[in-house]
C-alpha positions in Angstrom: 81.0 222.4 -59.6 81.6 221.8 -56.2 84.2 219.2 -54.4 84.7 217.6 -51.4 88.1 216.5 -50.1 88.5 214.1 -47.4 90.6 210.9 -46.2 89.0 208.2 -44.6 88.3 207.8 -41.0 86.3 211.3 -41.4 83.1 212.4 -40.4 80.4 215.0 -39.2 79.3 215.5 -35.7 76.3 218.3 -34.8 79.0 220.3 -33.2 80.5 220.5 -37.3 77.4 221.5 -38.6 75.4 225.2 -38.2 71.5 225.8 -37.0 70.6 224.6 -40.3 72.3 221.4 -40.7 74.7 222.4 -43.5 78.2 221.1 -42.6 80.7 223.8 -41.8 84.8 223.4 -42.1 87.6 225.7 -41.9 87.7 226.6 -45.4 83.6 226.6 -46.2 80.4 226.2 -45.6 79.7 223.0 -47.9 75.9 223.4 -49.5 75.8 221.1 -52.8 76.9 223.8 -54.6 79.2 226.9 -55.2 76.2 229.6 -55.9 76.9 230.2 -52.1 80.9 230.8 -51.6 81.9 232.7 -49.1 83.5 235.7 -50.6 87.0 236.1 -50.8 87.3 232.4 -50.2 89.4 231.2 -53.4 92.6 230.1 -52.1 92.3 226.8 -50.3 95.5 225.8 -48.4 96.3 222.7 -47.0 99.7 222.3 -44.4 101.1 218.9 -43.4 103.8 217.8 -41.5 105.6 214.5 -41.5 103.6 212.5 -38.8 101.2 209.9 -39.1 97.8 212.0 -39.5 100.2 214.1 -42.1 97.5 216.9 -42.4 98.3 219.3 -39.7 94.7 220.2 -39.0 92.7 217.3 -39.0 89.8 220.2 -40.0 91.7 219.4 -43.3 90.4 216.3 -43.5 87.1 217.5 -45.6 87.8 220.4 -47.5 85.0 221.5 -50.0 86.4 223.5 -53.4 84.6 224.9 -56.6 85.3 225.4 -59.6 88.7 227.9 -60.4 89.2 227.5 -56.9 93.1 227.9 -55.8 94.9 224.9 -54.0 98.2 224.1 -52.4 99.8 222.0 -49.8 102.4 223.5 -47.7 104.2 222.5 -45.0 106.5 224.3 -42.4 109.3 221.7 -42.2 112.4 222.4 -44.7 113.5 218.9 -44.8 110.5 217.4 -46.7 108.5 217.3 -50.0 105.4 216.9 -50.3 103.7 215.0 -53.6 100.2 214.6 -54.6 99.1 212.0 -57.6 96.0 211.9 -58.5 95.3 207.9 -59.3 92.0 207.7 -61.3 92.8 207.6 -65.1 90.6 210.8 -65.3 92.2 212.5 -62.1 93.6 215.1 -64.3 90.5 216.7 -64.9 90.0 217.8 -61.6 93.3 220.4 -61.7 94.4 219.6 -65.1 97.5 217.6 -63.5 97.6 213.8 -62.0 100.9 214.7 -60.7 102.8 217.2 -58.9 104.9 218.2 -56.1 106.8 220.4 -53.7 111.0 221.4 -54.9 113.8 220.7 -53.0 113.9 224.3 -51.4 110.3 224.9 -51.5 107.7 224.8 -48.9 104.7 224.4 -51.2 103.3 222.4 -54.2 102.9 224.6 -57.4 99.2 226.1 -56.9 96.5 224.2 -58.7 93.2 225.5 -60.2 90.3 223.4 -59.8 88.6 223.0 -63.4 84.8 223.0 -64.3 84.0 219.7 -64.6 83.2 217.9 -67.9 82.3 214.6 -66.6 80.7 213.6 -63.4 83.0 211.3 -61.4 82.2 209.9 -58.0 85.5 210.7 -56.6 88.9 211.4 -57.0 91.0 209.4 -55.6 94.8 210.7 -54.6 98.0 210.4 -52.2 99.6 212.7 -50.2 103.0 211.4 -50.0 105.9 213.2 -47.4 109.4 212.5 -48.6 112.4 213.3 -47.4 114.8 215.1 -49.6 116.0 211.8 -51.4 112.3 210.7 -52.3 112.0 208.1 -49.7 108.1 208.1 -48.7 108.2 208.9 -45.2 104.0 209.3 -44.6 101.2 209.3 -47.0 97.6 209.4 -46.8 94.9 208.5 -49.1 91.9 211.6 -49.5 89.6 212.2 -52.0 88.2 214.9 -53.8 84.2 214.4 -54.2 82.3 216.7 -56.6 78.9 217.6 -55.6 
């Protein structure tokens, strides 16, 4: 199993993609599949930051993972907290949690495994949300995992 992540207002130009057309990011080279992983490449990490775009590299924007892949947001910025719910009645399946989130005190959300998929779903919709310590929702943006 292989996903996609990305928010709207993405896209590809021919400067993201290699000599043979397959679309290249920061984290992977996305084929249609995960026979092809780049070795070593298992922990997938995402940092935002509370401004508008709230990923910090918009490269982050489309982020392919595979199956028992590791992945966390993180951000730099002390006085924030980051959540992430998954809003699909199935988006569960995708980590094994809808919902979870950075601690007061913490930097990063708990690390989540991406599962082999059971069923095939389209996409998985979620939120980013930046808090401030007292949970008011400062910034949030709307990705999507996509399996392939």
């Amino acid at each position: 199993m292989c996903a996609l992540v990305f928010s709207s207002g993405g896209g590809c130009s021919d400067r993201d993609r290699d000599d043979q057309g397959h679309v290249k990011f920061q984290h992977r080279l996305v084929r249609g599949d995960c026979a092809n992983e780049l070795p070593g490449d298992k922990d997938v990490q995402v940092e935002v930051e509370n401004t508008k775009q709230v990923l910090k590299d918009i490269i982050d924007d489309v982020i392919a993972v595979c199956e028992n892949d590791d992945v966390t947001w993180f951000t730099q910025n002390s006085d924030i907290l980051i959540n992430i719910n998954f809003k699909d009645s199935y988006g569960d399946e995708l980590v094994g949690i809808s919902k979870f989130g950075s601690k007061k005190g913490e930097h990063k959300t708990p690390t989540q495994k991406v599962k082999k998929q059971k069923n095939k779903h389209d996409q998985y919709s979620y939120s980013i949300d930046i808090t401030d310590q007292n949970g008011k929702i400062l910034q949030s943006i709307d990705p999507h995992f996509i399996p392939m």
